[in-house]
C-alpha positions in Angstrom: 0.0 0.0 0.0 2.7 2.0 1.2 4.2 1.8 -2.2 1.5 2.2 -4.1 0.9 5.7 -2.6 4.2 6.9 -3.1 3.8 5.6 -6.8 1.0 7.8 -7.4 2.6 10.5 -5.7 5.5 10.5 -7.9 3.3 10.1 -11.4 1.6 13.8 -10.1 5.1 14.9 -9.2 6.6 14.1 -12.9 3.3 15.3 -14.4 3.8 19.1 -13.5 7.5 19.1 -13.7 7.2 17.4 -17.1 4.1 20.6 -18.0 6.4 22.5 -16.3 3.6 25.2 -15.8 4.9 28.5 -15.7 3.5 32.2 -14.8 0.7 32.6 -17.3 -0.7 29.2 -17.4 1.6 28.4 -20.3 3.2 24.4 -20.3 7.1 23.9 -20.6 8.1 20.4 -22.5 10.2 18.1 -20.6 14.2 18.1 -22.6 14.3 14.9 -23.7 17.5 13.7 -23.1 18.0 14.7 -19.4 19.7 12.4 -17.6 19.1 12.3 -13.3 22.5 13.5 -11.7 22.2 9.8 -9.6 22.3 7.4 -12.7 25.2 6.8 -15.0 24.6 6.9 -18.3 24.3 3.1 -20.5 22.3 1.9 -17.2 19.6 0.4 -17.0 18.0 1.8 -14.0 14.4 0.8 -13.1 13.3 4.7 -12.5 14.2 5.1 -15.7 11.9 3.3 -17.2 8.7 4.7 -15.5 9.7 8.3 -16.1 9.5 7.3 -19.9 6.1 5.6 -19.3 5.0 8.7 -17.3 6.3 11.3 -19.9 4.3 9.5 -22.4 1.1 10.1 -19.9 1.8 13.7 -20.0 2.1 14.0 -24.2 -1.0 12.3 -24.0 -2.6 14.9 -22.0 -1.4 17.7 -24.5 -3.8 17.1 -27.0 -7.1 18.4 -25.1 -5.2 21.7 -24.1 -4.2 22.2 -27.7 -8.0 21.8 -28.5 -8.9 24.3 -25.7 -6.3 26.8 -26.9 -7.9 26.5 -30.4 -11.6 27.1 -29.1 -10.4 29.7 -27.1 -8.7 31.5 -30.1 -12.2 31.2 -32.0 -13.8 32.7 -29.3 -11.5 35.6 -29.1 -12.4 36.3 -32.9 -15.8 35.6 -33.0 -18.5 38.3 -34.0 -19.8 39.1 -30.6 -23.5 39.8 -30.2 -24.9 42.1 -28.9 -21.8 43.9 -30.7 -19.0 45.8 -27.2 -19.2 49.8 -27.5 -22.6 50.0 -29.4 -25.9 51.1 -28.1 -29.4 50.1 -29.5 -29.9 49.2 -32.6 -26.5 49.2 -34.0 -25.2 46.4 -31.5 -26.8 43.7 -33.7 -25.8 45.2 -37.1 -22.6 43.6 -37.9 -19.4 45.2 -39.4 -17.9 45.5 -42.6 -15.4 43.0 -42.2 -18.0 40.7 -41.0 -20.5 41.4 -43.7 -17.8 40.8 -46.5 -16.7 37.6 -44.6 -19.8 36.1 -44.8 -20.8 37.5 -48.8 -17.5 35.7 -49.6 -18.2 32.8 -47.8 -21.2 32.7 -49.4 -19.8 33.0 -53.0 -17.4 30.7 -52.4 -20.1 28.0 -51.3 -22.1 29.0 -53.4 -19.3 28.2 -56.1 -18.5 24.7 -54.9 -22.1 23.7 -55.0 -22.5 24.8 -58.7 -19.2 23.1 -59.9 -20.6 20.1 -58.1 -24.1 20.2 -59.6 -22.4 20.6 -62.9 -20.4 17.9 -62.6 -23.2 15.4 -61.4 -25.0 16.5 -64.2 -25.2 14.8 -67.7 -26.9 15.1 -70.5 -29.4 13.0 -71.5 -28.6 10.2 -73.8 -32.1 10.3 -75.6 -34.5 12.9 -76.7 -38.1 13.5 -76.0 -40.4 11.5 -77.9 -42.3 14.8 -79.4 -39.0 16.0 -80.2 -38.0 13.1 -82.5 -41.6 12.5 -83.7 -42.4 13.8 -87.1 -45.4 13.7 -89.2 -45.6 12.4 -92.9 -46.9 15.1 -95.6 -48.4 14.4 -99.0 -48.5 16.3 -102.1 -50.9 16.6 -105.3 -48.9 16.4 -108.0 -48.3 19.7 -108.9 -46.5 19.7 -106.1 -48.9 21.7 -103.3 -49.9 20.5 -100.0 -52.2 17.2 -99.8 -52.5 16.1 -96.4 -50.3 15.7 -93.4 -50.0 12.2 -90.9 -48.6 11.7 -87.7 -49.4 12.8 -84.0 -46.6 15.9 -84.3 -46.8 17.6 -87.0 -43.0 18.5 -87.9 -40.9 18.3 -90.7 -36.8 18.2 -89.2 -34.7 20.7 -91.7 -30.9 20.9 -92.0 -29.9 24.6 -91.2 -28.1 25.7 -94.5 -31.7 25.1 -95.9 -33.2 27.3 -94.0 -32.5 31.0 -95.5 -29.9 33.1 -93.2 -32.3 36.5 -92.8 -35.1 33.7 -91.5 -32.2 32.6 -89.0 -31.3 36.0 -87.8 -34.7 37.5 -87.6 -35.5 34.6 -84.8 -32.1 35.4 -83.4 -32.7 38.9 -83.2 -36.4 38.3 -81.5 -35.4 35.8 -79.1 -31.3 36.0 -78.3 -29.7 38.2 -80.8 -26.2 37.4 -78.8 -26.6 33.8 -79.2 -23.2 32.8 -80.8 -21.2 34.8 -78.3 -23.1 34.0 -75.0 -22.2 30.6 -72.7 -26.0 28.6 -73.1 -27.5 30.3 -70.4 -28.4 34.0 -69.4 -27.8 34.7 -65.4 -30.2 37.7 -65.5 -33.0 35.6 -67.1 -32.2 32.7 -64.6 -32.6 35.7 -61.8 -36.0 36.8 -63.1 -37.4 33.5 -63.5 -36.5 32.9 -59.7 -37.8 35.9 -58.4 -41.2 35.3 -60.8 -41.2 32.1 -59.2 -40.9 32.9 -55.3 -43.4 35.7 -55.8 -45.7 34.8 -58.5 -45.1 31.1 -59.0 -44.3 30.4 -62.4 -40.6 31.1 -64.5 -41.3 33.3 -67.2 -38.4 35.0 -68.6 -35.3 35.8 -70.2 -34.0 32.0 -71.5 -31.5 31.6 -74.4 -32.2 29.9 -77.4 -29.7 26.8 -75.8 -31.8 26.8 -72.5 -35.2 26.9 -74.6 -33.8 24.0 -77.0 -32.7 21.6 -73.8 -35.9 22.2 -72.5 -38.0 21.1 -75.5 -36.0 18.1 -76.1 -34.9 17.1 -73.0 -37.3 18.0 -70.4 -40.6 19.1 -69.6 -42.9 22.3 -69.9 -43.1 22.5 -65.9 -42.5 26.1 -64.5 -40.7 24.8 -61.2 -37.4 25.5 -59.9 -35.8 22.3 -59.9 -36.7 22.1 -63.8 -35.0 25.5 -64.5 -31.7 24.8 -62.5 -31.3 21.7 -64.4 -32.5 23.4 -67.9 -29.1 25.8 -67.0 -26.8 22.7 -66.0 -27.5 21.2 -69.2 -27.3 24.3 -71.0 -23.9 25.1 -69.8 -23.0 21.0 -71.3 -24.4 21.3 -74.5 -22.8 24.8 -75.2 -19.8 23.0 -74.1 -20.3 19.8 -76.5 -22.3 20.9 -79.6 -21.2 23.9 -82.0 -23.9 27.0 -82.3 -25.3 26.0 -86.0 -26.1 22.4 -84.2 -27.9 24.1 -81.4 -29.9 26.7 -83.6 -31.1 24.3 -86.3 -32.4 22.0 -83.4 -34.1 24.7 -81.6 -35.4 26.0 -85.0 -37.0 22.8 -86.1 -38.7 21.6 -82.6 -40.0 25.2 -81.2 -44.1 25.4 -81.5 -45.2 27.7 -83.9 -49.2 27.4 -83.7 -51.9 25.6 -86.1 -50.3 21.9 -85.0 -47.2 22.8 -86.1 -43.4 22.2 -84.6 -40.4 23.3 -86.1 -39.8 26.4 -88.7 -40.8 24.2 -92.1 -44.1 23.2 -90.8 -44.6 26.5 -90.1 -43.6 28.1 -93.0 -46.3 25.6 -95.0 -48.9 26.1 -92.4 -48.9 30.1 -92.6 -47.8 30.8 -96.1 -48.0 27.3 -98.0 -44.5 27.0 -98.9 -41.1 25.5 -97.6 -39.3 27.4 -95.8 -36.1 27.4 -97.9 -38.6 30.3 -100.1 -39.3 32.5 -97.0 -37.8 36.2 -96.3 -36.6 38.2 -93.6 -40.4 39.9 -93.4 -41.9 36.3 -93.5 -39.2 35.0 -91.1 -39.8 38.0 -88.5 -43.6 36.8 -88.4 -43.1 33.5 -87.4 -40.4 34.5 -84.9 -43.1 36.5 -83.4 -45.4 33.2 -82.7 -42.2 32.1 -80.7 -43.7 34.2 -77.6 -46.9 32.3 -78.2 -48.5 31.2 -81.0 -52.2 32.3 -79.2 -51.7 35.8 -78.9 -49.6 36.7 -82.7 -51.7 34.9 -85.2 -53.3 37.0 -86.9 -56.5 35.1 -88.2 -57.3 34.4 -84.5 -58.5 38.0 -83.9 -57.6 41.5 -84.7 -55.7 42.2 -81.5 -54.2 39.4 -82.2 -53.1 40.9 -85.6 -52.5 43.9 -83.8 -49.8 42.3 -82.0 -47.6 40.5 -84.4 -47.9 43.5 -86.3 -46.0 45.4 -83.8 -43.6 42.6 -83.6 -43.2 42.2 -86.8 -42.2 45.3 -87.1 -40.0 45.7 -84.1 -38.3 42.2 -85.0 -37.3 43.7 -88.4 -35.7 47.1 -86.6 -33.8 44.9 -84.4 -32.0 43.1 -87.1 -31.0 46.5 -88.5 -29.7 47.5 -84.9 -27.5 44.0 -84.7 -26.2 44.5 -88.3 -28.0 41.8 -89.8 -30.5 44.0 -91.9 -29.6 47.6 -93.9 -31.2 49.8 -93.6 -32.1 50.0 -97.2 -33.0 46.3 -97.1 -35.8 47.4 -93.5 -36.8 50.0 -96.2 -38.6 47.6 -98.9 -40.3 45.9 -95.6 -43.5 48.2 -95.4 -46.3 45.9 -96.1 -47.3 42.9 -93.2 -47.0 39.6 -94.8 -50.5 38.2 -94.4 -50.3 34.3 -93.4 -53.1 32.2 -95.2 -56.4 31.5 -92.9 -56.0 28.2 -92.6 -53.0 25.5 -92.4 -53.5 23.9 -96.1 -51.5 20.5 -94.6 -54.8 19.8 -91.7 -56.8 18.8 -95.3 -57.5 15.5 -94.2 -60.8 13.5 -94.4 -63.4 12.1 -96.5 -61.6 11.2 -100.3 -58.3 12.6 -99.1 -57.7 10.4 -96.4 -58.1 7.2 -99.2 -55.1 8.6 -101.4 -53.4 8.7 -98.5 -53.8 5.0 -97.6 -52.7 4.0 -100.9 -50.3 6.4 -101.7 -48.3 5.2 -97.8 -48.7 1.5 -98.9 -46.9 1.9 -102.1 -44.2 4.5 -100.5 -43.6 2.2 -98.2 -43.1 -0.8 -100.6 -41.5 1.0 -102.9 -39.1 2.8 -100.6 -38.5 0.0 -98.3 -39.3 1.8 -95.3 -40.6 -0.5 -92.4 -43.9 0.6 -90.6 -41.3 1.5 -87.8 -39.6 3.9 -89.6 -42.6 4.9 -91.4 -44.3 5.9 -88.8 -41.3 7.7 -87.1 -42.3 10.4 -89.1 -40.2 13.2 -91.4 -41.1 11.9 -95.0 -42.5 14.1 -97.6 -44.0 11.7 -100.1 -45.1 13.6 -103.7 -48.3 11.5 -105.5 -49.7 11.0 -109.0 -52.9 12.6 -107.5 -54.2 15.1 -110.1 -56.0 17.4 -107.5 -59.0 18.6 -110.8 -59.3 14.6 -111.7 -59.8 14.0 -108.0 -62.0 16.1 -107.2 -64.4 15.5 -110.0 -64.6 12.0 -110.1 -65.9 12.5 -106.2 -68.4 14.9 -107.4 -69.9 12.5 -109.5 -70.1 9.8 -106.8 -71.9 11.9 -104.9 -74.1 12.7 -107.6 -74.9 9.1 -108.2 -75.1 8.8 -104.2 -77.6 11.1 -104.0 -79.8 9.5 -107.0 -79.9 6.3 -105.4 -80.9 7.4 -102.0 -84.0 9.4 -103.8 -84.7 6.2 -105.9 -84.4 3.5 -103.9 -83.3 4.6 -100.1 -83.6 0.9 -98.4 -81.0 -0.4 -101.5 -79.0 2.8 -101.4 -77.9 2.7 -98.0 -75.3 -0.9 -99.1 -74.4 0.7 -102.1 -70.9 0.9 -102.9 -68.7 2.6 -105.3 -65.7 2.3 -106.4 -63.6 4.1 -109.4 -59.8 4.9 -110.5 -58.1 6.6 -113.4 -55.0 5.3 -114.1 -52.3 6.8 -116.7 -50.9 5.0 -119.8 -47.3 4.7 -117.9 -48.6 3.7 -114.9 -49.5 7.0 -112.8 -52.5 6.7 -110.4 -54.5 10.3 -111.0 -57.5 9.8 -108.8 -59.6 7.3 -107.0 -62.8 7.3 -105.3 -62.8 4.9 -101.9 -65.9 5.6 -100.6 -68.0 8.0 -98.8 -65.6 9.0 -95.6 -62.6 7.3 -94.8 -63.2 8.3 -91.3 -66.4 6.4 -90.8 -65.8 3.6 -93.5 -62.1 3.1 -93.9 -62.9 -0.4 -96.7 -61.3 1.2 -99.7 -63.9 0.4 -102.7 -61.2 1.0 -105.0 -58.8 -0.8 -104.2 -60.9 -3.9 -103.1 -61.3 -7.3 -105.1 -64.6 -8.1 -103.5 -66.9 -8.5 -106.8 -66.3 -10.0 -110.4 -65.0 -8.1 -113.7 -68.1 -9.8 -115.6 -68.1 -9.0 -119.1 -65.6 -6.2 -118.8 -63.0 -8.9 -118.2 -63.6 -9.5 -122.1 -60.5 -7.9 -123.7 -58.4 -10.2 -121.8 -59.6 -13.4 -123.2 -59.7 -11.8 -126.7 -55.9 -10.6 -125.9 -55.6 -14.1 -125.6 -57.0 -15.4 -128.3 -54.9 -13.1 -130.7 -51.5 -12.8 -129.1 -51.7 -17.0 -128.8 -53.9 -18.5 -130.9 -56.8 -21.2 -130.5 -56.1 -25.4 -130.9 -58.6 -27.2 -132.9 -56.7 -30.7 -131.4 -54.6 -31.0 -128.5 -51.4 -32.2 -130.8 -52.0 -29.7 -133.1 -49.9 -26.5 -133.7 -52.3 -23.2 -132.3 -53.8 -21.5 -135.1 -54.1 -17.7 -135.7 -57.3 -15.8 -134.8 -58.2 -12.3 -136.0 -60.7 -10.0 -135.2 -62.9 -11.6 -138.6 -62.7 -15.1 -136.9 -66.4 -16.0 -136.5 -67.7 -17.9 -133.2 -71.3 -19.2 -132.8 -73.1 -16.1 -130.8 -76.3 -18.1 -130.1 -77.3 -18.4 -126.5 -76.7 -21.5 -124.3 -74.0 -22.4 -126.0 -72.9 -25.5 -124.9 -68.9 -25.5 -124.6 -66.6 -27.9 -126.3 -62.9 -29.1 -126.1 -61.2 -31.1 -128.8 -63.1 -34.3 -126.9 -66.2 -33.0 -127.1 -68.5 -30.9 -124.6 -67.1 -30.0 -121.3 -68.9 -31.1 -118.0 -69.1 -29.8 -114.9 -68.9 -31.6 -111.6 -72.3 -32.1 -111.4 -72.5 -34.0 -114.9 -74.2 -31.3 -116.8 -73.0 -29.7 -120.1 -71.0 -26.1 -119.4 -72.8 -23.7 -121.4 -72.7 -19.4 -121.5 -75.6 -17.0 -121.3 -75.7 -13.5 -123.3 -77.6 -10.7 -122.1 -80.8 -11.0 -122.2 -80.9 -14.3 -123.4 -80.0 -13.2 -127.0 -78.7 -14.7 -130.0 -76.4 -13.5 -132.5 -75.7 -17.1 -134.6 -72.1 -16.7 -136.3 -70.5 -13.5 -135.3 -66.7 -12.3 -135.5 -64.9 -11.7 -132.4 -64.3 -8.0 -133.2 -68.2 -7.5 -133.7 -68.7 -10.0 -130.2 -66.5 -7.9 -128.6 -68.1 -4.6 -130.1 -71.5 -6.1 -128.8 -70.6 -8.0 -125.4 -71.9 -11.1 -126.4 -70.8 -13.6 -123.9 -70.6 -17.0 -125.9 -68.2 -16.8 -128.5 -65.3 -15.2 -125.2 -66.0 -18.7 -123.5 -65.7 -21.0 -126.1 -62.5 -18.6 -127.4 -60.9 -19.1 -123.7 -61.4 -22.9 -123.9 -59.9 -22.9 -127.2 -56.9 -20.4 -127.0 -56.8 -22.2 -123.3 -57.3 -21.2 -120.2 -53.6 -20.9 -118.4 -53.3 -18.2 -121.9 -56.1 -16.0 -120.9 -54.8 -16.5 -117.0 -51.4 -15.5 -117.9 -52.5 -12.6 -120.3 -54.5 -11.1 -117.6 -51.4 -10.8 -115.4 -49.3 -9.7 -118.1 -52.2 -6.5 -117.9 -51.8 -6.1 -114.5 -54.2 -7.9 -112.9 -53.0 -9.4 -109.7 -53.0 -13.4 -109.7 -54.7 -13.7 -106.4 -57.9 -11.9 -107.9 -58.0 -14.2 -111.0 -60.8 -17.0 -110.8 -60.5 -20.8 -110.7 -59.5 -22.1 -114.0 -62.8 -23.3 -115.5 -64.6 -22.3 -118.3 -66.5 -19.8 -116.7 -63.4 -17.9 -116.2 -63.9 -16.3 -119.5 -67.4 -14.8 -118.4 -65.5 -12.7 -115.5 -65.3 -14.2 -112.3 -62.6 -12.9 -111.6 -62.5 -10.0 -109.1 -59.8 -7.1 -109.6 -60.1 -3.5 -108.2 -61.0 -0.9 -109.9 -57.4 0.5 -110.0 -56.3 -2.7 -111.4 -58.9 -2.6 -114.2 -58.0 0.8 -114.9 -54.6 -0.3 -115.1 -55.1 -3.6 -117.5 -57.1 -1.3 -120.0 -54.3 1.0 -120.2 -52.3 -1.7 -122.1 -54.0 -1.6 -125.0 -53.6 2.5 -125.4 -49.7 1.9 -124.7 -49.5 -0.5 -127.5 -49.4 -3.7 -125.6 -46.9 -2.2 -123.1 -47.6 -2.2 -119.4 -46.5 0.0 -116.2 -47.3 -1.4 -112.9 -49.7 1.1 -111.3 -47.9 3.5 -109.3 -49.6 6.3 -106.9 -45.4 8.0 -105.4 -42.9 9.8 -108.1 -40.6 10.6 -105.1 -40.0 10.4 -101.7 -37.9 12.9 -99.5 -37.2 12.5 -95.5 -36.3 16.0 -94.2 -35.1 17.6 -97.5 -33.0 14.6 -98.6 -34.2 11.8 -101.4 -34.7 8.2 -100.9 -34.4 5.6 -103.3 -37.6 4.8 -105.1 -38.4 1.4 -106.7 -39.7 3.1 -110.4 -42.2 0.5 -112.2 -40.3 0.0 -115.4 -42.4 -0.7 -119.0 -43.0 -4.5 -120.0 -44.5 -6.1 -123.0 -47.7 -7.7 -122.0 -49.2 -8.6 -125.7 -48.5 -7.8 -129.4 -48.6 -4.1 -130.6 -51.1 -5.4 -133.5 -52.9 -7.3 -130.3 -52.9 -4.2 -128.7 -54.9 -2.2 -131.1 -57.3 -5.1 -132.2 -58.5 -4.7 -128.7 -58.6 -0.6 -128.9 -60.0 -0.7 -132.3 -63.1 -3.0 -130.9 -63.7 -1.1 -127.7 -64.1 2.0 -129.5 -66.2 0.5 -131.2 -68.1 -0.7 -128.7 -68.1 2.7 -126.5 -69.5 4.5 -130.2 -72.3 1.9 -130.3 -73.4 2.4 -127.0 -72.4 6.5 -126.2 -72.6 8.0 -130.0 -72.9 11.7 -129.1 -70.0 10.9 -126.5 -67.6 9.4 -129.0 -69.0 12.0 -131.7 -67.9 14.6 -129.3 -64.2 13.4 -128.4 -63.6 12.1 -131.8 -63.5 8.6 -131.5 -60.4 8.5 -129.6 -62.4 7.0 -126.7 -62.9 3.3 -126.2 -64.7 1.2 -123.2 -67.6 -1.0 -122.5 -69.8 -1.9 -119.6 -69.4 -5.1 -117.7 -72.4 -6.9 -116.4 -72.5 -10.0 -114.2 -75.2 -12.8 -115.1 -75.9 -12.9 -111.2 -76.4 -9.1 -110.8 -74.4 -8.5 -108.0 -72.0 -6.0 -109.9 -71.8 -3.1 -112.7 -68.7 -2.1 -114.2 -67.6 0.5 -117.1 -64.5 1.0 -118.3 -63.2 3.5 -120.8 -60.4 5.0 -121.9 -59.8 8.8 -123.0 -56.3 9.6 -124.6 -53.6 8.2 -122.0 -56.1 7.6 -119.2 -58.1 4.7 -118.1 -60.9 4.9 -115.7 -62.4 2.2 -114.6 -66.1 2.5 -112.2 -68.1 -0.6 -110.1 -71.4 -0.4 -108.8 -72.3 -3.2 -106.4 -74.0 -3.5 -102.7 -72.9 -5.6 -99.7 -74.1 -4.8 -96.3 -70.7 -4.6 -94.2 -72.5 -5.2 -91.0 -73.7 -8.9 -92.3 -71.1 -10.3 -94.4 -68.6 -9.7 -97.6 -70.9 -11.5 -99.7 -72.6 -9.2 -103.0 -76.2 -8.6 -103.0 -78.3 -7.9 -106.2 -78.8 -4.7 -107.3 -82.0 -4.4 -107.6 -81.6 -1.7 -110.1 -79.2 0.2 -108.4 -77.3 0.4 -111.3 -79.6 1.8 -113.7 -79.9 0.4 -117.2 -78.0 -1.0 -120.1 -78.6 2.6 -122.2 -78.5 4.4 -118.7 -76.1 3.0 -116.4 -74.7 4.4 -113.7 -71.2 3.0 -113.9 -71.1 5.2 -117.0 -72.3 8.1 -115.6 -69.7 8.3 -113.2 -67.4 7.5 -115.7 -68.4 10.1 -117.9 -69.0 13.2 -115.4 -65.4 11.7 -114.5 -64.2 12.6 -118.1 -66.0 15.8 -118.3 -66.4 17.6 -120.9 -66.7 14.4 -122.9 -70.4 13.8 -122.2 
């Protein structure tokens, strides 16, 4: 015990000699290398040995004073509140020094926390959807405006199309220091902050790079968080992507009113034309729909008009200020370019919507787009459509329509009709698919629902000439000609080299003229002339029935709409569309020579052309074939139309095409270079695909409808 006390005694003893406290509270280190006066130096004396182990005690206990002297030095430094020496109010205000301690403190965190964000923050790898959405557009054939597909309606264009004074006048609108600034503008940023605490939105002063991240990176929301990124990304992109890249991005994905994105679908939706033919005054109007498409078009009200005058106006004096505009060029500005009333691309609906369908079908065939791609949007796709041919081969529909529903308003109401006019080389000028594509989207043109009847004909006298008929199956074919005489009686009963042909049923195969007329021996151009049905069967048997199959395709008729291959394949049972009809007529006006019907001439995505598959010319039958046909349709057409084919000078040729069932009514003519084709039948949708009678419906062998279409088609012919 004893010497356990006097151990403790000495550890306090070596403690304050080792601190060696002084006047002033201050601590003296204990010199390392004293030796005790009593011990010799190289022994190993045991006092030794806890002196070490109690000078490393008292290091030990250093490290809280040191921490003390620090706090206390912090304290003798701090800003002391209420402030020594002042009285009142002024006690709590703090000094200058303390004021620009804590504004650079601020900065300097403020600093760090920015260089942070900006490093966390990366730019998206993908887009918005709207902003790499397009729409499709169409275009008559004289190149103006169709109709326009897709949910966005934009049209991306590559910046050296779009004139420089167009560029500059949005430039000088909306950031006219846009290629010198960093992306982002730090008084806009302040103002849309202060908007936001005190009004609750962030209106105001963005840059062109800030107002292109938002629209195809982010959102529309008006928060902070959204606007603080917005400049992050900003600050990126300036970093990454050169001016031009930035400008034509924000140019083709800013809104611009009437369903329109991006400066080309703009320029066609207010002044019908691309933007490539816009200028500076044109350009400073549609910058002015950049602040909001609502309050600067002018059709919307005069206010309205009011306004984008103003800024019109005002855009164009700001280019001059910038340098981007003389003075003498402002000068010729004087007059406000009016904008049409109405965006010509929104003409969708009813016929319009039909050409469409076929027109995006054979672009997409043709151009070997996908239906991915396709409907990705950004193609401009230029039809045959004749926008006159169109337009009056509708009008006579809807007269016919309208006839029928006052004649017979039970039978009218699963009436179809279905027409096409289809060029010599192949172009596709007009088509009628029915009454609204919008509540009835079966296209009657382009549908091989009911037979050809006798307007399949020609093809089995093609045949007949370009092949030749077998009296025996050994024997070589022998030549026909339009003199060649067939029996023309009706009932017929068919033969082959054997003797009659039989059906299934063991009766004797046997065709029907109209009306259960006879003819007796009549030549195939006068049968023809006529459409008397017997001597075209017995003609197909004989010339054989593969010939007349394969001579129909060879027209254009597509193999899946040719009928079984039994005799009655010569009366028509087949059952092509009306643009395939119009089509197979058309090779006997071209000589024998055929062009797959085509309803594209070119396709562009965003300015640049694609590849188009072109239909190339074929020889389908014998030149002198080829006008032994013309020769006896227009013979037929002036037997049954004289005043018609009086009044276009016989250069018109067609007949009608009846079915012995009555379920469909065809005519086909041609006029010049162009074949239209019109059917007449009714099937009621709701039931079944199956053809009714037409109880009339069709009118009359010297009146028929069919032709009436055809002919108010064909106007002025008669």
């Amino acid at each position: 015990m004893t010497q356990k006390s006097d151990e403790s005694d000495a550890t306090l003893q070596i403690r304050i000699a080792d601190l060696d406290i002084r006047d002033g509270g201050q601590e003296s280190p204990v010199p390392g290398n004293v030796v005790p006066d009593n011990v010799v130096p190289g022994s190993a004396a045991p006092g030794n040995r806890r002196e070490a182990r109690l000078a490393r005690k008292a290091r030990r206990i250093s490290l809280p004073l040191l921490l003390a002297r620090v706090r206390s030095l912090v304290a003798a430094h701090a800003p002391k509140y209420p402030r020594p020496g002042r009285t009142g109010w002024r006690r709590w205000i703090p000094s200058w020094r303390q004021w620009l301690g804590g504004v650079s403190a601020s900065v300097g965190l403020s600093a760090l926390l920015l260089g942070v964000a900006y490093a966390a923050t990366d730019i998206p790898d993908n887009l918005n959807t709207y902003a790499t959405q397009q729409d499709n557009v169409y275009f008559w054939a004289d190149g103006t405006p169709m109709a326009r597909t897709g949910w966005v309606q934009r049209q991306a264009m590559p910046l050296k199309d779009i004139p420089e004074d167009v560029r500059w006048a949005v430039l000088a609108a909306e950031n006219a220091s846009f290629y010198s600034d960093s992306g982002i503008s730090l008084k806009g940023l302040s103002r849309a902050l202060f908007r936001t605490v005190g009004q609750g939105d962030t209106q105001g002063g963005s840059t062109i790079t800030q107002q292109y991240v938002k629209n195809v990176y982010l959102n529309q929301n008006q928060t902070i968080s959204r606007k603080f990124t917005e400049a992050m990304i900003s600050l990126k992109l300036d970093n990454r992507m050169s001016k031009d890249d930035i400008l034509e991005g924000y140019l083709n994905t800013s809104w611009f009113g009437r369903g329109c994105y991006g400066i080309q679908r703009a320029a066609q939706a207010y002044y019908g034309k691309d933007v490539s033919e816009l200028d500076a005054g044109e350009g400073a109007f549609l910058a002015s729909l950049l602040k909001g498409a609502g309050l600067y078009d002018p059709t919307l009200s005069s206010a309205n008009r009011a306004r984008a005058v103003e800024r019109w106006s005002w855009t164009l004096d700001r280019m001059v200020d910038i340098g981007k505009l003389t003075k003498a060029e402002r000068a010729t500005y004087t007059k406000f370019p009016e904008p049409l009333k109405s965006n010509p691309l929104y003409d969708t609906g009813e016929q319009t919507d039909y050409l469409v369908e076929v027109a995006s079908q054979y672009a997409k065939k043709a151009g070997g787009i996908s239906d991915k791609d396709f409907d990705l949007g950004g193609y401009q796709v230029y039809t045959t459509f004749d926008r006159t041919r169109e337009r009056k081969l509708a009008e006579a529909v809807a007269k016919a329509r309208k006839q029928a529903l006052k004649d017979d308003p039970k039978a009218a109401k699963t009436a179809h009709y279905g027409a096409a006019s289809v060029t010599a080389d192949g172009r596709i000028l007009a088509v009628y698919g029915g009454p609204d594509h919008r509540t009835q989207g079966y296209n009657e043109s382009n549908s091989t629902t009911v037979p050809a009847g006798s307007a399949f004909q020609p093809f089995v006298y093609a045949a007949g000439l370009e092949h030749g008929v077998h009296e025996s199956r050994e024997d070589a074919a022998t030549r026909v000609t339009g003199d060649s005489l067939y029996d023309g009686d009706d009932d017929v009963p068919v033969t082959t080299p054997e003797g009659p042909y039989w059906d299934r049923s063991g009766k004797k195969v046997s065709a029907s003229n109209d009306g259960d007329r006879s003819y007796g021996q009549i030549s195939l151009h006068r049968a023809l002339k006529l459409s008397v049905n017997t001597p075209f069967m017995q003609l197909g048997m004989d010339t054989g029935l593969d010939n007349v199959r394969a001579t129909a395709e060879a027209a254009g008729l597509l193999p899946a709409s040719i009928g079984p291959q039994v005799p009655a394949l010569s009366t028509g049972t087949s059952t092509p569309s009306a643009i395939r009809m119009a089509g197979g007529y058309t090779t006997f006006i071209a000589g024998g020579r055929r062009t797959e019907p085509y309803s594209v001439r070119k396709i562009t995505r965003n300015g640049a052309g694609l590849a188009l598959g072109t239909p190339t010319l074929t020889r389908a039958v014998g030149a002198d074939v080829a006008e032994e046909v013309t020769s006896a349709l227009t013979d037929a057409f002036s037997t049954a139309h004289p005043a018609a084919a009086a009044a276009a000078d016989g250069k018109v040729a067609g007949k009608a095409g009846t079915t012995q069932d009555d379920t469909a009514s065809w005519f086909v003519g041609t006029h010049k270079f162009v074949s239209t084709a019109v059917v007449v039948y009714r099937i009621d949708l709701a039931k079944s695909l199956e053809p009714l009678p037409l109880k009339g419906l069709a009118g009359t062998a010297d009146d028929s409808v069919p032709y009436g279409i055809w002919s108010g088609a064909m106007s002025p012919l008669g």
